[in-house]
Phi, psi and omega in degrees: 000164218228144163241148197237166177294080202307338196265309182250354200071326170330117186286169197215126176278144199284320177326258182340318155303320163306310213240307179294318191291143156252186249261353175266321183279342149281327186280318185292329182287299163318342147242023170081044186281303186173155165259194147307324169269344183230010162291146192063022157208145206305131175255100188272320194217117138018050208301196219234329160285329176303286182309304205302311180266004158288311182289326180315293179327308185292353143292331175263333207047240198255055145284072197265006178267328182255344160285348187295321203286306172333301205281305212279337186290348177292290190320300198280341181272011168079010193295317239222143167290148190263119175295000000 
């Protein structure tokens, strides 16, 4: 299940947060700081995966197993454009 980037949208495997991250690059991912792809580059709009997992947050708080679960019941009901 996939976490998405509150800043870029860029997806994340919820694995790959845990385990692959180390402990400034989860926490900056995890409060919507920057991931690994935009830190450090100008983000002009938002996608629709970004917004999604900012409200998830502010709702779930650090319950990152049920925003993971959310965001793919997003994917799959079509919410998010298909790459």
């Amino acid at each position: 299940m996939d976490l998405y980037c509150s800043r870029c949208g860029e997806p994340c495997e919820h694995y790959t947060v845990y385990n692959d991250m180390d402990t400034e690059e989860r926490e900056a991912f995890l409060s919507g700081k920057y991931c690994v792809y935009c830190k450090g580059k100008e983000i002009k709009s938002r996608p629709v995966q970004a917004e999604a997992m900012s409200m998830l947050t502010s709702i779930l708080g650090d319950d990152t197993d049920g925003i993971a679960s959310e965001l793919e019941d997003m994917e799959y009901m079509g919410m998010f454009n298909a790459e």
